[in-house]
C-alpha positions as CSV (number, residue, x, y, z in Angstrom):
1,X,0.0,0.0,0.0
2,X,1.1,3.5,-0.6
3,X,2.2,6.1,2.3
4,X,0.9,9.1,0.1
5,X,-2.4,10.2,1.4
6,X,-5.6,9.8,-0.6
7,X,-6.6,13.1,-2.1
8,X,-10.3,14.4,-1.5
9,X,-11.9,13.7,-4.6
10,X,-14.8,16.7,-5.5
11,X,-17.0,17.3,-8.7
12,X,-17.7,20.9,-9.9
13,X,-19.3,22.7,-12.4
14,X,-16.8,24.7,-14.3
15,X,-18.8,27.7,-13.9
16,X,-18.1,27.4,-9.6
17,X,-14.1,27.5,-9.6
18,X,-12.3,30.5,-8.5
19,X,-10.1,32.1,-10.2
20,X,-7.1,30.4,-9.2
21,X,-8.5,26.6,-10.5
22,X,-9.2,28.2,-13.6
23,X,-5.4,29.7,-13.9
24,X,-4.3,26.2,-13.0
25,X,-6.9,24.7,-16.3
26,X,-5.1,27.5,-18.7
27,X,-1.9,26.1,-17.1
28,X,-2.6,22.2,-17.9
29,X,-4.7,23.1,-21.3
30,X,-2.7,25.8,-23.0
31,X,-4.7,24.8,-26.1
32,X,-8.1,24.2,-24.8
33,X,-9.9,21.0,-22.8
34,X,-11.8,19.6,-26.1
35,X,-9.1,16.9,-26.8
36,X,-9.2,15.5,-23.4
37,X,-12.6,15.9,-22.3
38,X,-14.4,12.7,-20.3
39,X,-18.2,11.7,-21.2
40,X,-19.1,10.8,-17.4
41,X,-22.3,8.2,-17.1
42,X,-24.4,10.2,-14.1
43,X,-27.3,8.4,-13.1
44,X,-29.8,6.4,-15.3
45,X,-29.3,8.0,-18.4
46,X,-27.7,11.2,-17.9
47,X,-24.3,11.6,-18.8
48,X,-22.1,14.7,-18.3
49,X,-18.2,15.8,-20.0
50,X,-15.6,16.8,-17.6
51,X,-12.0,17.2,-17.6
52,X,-9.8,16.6,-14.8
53,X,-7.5,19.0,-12.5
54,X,-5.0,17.7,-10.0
55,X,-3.6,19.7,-7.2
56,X,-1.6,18.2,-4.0
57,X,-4.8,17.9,-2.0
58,X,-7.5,17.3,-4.7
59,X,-8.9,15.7,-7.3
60,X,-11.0,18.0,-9.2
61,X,-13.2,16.5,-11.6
62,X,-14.7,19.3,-13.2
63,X,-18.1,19.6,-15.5
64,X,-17.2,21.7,-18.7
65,X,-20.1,23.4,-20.8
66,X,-20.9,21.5,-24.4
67,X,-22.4,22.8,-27.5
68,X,-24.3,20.5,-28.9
69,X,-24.7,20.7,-32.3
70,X,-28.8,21.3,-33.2
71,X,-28.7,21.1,-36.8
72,X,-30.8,18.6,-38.4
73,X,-30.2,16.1,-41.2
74,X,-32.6,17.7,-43.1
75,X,-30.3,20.6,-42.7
76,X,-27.6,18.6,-44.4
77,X,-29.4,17.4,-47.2
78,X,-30.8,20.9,-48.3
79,X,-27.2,22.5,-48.0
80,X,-26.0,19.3,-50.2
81,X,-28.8,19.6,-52.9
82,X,-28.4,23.3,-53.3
83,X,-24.8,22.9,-54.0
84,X,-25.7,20.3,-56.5
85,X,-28.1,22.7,-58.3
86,X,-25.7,25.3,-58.2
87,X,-22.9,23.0,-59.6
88,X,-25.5,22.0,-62.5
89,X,-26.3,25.3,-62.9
90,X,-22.8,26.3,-63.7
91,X,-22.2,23.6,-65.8
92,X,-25.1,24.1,-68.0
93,X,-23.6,28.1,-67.7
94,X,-20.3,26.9,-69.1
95,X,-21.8,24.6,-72.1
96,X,-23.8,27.9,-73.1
97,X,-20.6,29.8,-73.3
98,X,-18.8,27.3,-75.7
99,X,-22.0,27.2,-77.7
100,X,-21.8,30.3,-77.8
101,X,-18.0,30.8,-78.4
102,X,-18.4,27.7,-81.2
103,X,-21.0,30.1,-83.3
104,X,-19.1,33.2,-82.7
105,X,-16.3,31.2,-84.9
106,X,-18.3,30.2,-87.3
C-alpha cells in the first residue's frame, strides 16, 4: 500500500471554480480542454463531459459546458442539394458559353 495520502476527490461545475482553478486549467490546457474531455455516465441515463484538474490535496473532476450541435439532417441534405443545383447550374452556364463561343467562330 502507498504512504501518500488519498486526495479528496470533488466534482464541480466549471462555472463554480475561482479564479485560481481556472489559472491552474489555462496552465494544464494551454490549447483548450476539447481533446481531453471525459463523457461521465451520471445516473440512469444522464451523462455529463468533464475534464480533470489535479492539485496536491485534490482531485477535481470538473463539468465543462458543451455545444451540442442542433442542426438537423434535413439541414444537411438541403445544403447538399443546393450545392448540387448550383454545380449543375454552372455547368449548364459553361456549355452555353462554348455554344456560344463555337458560333461566334463560325
Amino acid at each position: 500500500m502507498s504512504n501518500q495520502p488519498v486526495k479528496k476527490r470533488v466534482i464541480i461545475s466549471y462555472q463554480n471554480l475561482n479564479a485560481e482553478l481556472k489559472e491552474l486549467i489555462l496552465k494544464k490546457y494551454p490549447l483548450g480542454w476539447v481533446n481531453h474531455m471525459l463523457k461521465v455516465k451520471g445516473s440512469g441515463d444522464t451523462f455529463f463531459h468533464a475534464i480533470t484538474l489535479d492539485t496536491d490535496e485534490i482531485s477535481y473532476l470538473i463539468k465543462v459546458p458543451v455545444k451540442i450541435d442542433q442542426k438537423s439532417d434535413k439541414d444537411d441534405e438541403d445544403f447538399f442539394a443546393e450545392s448540387v443545383d448550383m454545380k449543375e447550374s454552372e455547368e449548364a452556364a459553361s456549355e452555353e458559353e462554348k455554344e456560344q463561343e463555337n458560333e461566334h467562330d463560325e
